[in-house]
C-alpha positions as CSV (number, residue, x, y, z in Angstrom):
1,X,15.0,-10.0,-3.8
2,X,13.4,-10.3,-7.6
3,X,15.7,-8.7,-9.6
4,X,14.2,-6.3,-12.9
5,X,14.3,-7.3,-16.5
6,X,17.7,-7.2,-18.7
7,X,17.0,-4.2,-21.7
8,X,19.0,-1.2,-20.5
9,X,20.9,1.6,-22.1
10,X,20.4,3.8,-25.0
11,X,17.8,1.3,-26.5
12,X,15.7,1.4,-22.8
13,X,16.2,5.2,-22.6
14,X,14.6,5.0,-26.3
15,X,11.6,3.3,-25.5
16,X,11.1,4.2,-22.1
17,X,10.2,8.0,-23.6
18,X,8.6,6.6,-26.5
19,X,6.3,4.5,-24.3
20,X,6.0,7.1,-21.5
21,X,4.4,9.5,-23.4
22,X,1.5,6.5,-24.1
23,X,0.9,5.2,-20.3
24,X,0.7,9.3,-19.5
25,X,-2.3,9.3,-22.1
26,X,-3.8,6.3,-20.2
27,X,-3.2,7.3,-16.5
28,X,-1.5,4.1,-15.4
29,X,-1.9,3.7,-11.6
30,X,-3.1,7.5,-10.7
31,X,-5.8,6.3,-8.0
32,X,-8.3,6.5,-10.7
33,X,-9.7,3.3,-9.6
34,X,-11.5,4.7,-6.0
35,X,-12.0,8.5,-7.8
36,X,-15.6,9.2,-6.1
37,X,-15.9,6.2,-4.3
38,X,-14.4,5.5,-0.3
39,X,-11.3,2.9,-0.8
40,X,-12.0,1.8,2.6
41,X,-14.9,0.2,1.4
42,X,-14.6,-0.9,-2.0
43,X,-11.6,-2.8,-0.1
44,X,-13.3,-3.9,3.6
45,X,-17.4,-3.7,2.2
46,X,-19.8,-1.7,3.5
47,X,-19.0,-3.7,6.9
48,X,-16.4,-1.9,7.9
49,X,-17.9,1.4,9.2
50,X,-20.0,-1.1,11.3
51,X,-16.4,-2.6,13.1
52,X,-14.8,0.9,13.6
53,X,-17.7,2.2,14.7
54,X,-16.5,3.3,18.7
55,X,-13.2,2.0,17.9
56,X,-9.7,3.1,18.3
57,X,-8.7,3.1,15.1
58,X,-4.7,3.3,13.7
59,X,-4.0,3.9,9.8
60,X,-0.2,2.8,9.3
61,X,0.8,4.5,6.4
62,X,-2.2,6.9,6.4
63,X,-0.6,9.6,4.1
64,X,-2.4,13.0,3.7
65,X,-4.8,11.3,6.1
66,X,-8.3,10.9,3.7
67,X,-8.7,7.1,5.3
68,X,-8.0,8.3,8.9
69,X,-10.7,11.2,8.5
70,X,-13.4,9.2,6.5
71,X,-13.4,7.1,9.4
72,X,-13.6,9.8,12.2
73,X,-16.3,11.1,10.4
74,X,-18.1,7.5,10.4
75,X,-17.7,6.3,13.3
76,X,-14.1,5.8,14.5
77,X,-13.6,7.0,18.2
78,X,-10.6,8.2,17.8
79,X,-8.0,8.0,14.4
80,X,-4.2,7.4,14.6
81,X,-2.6,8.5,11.6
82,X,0.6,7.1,11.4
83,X,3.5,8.1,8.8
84,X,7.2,8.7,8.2
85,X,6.9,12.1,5.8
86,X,6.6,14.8,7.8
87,X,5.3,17.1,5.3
88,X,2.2,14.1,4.2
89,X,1.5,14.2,8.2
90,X,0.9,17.9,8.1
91,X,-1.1,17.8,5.4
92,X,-3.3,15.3,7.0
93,X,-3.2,18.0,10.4
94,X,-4.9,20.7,7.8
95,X,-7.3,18.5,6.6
96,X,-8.7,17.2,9.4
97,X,-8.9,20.9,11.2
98,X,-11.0,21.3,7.9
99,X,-13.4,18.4,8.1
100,X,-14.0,19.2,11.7
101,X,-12.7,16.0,13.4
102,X,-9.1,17.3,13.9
103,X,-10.2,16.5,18.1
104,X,-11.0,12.7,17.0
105,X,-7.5,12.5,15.0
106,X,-3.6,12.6,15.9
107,X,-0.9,12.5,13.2
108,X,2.0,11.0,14.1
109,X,5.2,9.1,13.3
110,X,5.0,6.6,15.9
111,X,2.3,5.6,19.3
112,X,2.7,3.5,22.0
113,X,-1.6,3.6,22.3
114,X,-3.2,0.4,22.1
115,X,-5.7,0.3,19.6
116,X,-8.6,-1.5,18.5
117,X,-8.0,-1.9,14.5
118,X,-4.7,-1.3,12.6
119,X,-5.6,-0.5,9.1
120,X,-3.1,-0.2,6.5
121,X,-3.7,0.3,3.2
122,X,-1.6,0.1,0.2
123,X,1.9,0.2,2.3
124,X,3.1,-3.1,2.2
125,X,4.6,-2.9,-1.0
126,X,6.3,0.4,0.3
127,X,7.5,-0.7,3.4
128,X,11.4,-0.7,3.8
129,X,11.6,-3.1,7.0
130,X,7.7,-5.3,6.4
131,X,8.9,-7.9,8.9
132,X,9.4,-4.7,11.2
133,X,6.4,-3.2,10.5
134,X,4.0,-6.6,11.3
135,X,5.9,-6.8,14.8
136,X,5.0,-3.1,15.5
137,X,1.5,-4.0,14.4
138,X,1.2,-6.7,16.3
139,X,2.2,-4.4,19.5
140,X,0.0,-1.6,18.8
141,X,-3.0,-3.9,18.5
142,X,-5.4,-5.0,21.8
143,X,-5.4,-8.9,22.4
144,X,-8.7,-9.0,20.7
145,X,-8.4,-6.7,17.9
146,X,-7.8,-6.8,14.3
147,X,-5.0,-5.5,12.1
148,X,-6.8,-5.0,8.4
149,X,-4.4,-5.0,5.4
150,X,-5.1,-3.9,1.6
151,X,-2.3,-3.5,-1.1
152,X,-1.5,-4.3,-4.6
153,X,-0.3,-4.2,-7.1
154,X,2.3,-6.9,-5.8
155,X,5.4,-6.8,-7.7
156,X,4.3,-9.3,-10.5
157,X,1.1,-7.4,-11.3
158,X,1.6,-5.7,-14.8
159,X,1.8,-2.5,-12.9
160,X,3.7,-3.6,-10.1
161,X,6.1,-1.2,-10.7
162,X,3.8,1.9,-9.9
163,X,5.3,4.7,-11.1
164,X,7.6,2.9,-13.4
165,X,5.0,0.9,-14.9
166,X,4.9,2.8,-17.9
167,X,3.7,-0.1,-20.0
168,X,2.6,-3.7,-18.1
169,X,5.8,-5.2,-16.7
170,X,7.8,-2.6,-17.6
171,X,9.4,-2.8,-14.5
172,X,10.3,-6.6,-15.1
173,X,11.4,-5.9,-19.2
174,X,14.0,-2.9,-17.8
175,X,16.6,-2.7,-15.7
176,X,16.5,-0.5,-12.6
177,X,19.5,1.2,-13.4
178,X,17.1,2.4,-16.8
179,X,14.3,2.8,-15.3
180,X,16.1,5.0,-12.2
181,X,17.6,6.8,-14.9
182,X,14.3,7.4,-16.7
183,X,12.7,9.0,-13.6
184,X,15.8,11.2,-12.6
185,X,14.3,13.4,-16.1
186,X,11.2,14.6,-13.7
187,X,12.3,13.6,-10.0
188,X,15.7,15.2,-8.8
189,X,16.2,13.5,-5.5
190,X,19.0,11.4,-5.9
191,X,17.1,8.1,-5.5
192,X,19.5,4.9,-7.1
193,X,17.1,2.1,-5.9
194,X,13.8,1.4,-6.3
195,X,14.1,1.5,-2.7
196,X,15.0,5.0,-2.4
197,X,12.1,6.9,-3.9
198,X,9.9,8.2,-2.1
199,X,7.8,5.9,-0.8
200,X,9.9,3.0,-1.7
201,X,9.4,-0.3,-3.4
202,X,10.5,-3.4,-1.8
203,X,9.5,-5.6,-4.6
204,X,6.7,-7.1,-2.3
205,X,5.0,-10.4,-4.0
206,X,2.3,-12.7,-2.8
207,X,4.7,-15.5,-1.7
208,X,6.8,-13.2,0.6
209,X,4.1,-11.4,2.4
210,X,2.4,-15.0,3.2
211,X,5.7,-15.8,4.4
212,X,6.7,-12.8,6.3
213,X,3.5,-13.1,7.8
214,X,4.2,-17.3,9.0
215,X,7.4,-15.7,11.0
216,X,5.3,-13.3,12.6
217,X,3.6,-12.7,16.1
218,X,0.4,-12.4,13.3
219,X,-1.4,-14.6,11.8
220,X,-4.4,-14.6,9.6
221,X,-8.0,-15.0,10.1
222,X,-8.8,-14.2,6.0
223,X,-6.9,-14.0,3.4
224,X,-8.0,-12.9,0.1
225,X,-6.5,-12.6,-3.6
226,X,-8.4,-10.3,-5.7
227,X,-7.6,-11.2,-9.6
228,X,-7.4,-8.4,-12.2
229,X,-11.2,-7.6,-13.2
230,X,-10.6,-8.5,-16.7
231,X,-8.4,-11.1,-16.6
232,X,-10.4,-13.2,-14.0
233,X,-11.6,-15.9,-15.7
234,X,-7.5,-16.6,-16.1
235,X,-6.8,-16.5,-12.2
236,X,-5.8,-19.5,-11.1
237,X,-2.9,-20.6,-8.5
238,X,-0.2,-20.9,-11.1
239,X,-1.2,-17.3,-12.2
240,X,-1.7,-15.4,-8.8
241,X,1.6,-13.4,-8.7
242,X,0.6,-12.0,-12.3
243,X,-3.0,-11.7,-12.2
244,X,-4.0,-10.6,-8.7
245,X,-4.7,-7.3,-8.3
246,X,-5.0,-6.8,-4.6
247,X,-4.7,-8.6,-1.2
248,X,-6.7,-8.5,1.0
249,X,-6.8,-10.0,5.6
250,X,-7.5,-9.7,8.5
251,X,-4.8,-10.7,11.0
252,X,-5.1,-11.3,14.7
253,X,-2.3,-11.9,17.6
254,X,-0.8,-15.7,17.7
255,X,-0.8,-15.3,21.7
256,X,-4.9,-14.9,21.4
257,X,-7.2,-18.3,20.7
């Protein structure tokens, strides 16, 4: 596991509500990004409504469920939104019953259902078990399907720290008992790790996921590193961990040719 940066005490509690008050002004990593456009496909293209379209469809990591009903409504044949937070999966219950598709979409934590796709988007960086989670995918998935993966930032990004990016690389200039104690002024849940908030942070970078991936029953058919808009013309391999910001694949089974 990376480990954070080495400024701690009084110093990082000084600059960590000096600087927080900034990155609040600039709405560091608040989803900003895909505000009235469909994530789905400014990640996948337009293409993707065309694979869905009569497809059983599961969303690992769907959240409040806005992926699993965009694609009901476009398409899907039926939606499997899977989560651990009970309370994110019952939102996702409402909403559907709302947009009308709540017959074309389940909420659950867990399905034995074969499906088509597997869509996951922005979890592996969350995931507390990854290696887990591929093998599950790789289960849930028909011979000739697709599991289709979108996350960043990776753990190197500037803001791969999500929530505790409160300036680029914050995350890697702090330590995480400063940064955990930073947090604890707004979010009283106990958490000690980054891998105890919720939604958790398992320090996920490039290298690692291509690897977990190699020891899985997955492998890919595309792979894709999407630089930092602004910073592209600097992308190169020796810059990838700190410059990408998103991955992008599309895995299929090993056991399938």
């Amino acid at each position: 596991m990376i480990h954070t940066g080495l400024i701690g005490g009084p110093l990082a509690d000084h600059l960590l509500r000096h600087l927080g008050e900034r990155a609040a002004r600039k709405g560091y990593c608040d989803g900003s990004a895909y505000r009235g456009r469909s994530k789905l496909e400014v990640l996948f293209g337009e293409s993707i409504w065309r694979r869905i379209a009569g497809a059983v469809v599961a969303d690992f990591g769907c959240g409040v469920g806005d992926e699993a009903i965009e694609m009901a409504k476009r398409g899907a044949a039926r939606v499997i939104g899977i989560d651990i937070l009970d309370h994110s999966l019952q939102a996702a219950r409402r909403a559907a019953q709302d947009a009308g598709v709540a017959e074309r979409c389940q909420f659950v934590t867990r399905t034995d259902e074969p499906v088509d796709f597997v869509v996951s988007l922005d979890g592996f960086e969350h995931f507390s078990d990854p290696e887990d989670v591929l093998r599950t995918m790789s289960r849930m998935v028909e011979p000739g399907g697709r599991v289709l993966l979108a996350f960043g930032p990776t753990w190197l990004h500037p803001l791969g720290g999500h929530l505790f990016s409160e300036v680029p690389w914050a995350h890697l200039i702090f330590t995480e008992k400063a940064l955990i104690r930073w947090r604890s002024r707004f979010k009283q849940d106990g958490a000690t790790r980054f891998g105890e908030v919720e939604g958790g942070l398992n320090q996920m970078t490039i290298r690692r996921f291509r690897r977990l991936v190699a020891r899985s029953p997955l492998r890919f058919e595309t792979f894709e590193m999407v630089p930092i808009r602004r910073l592209r013309a600097l992308a190169n391999p020796l810059t990838r961990e700190f410059l990408t910001g998103s991955v992008r694949c599309s895995l299929r089974r090993r056991d399938v040719s």
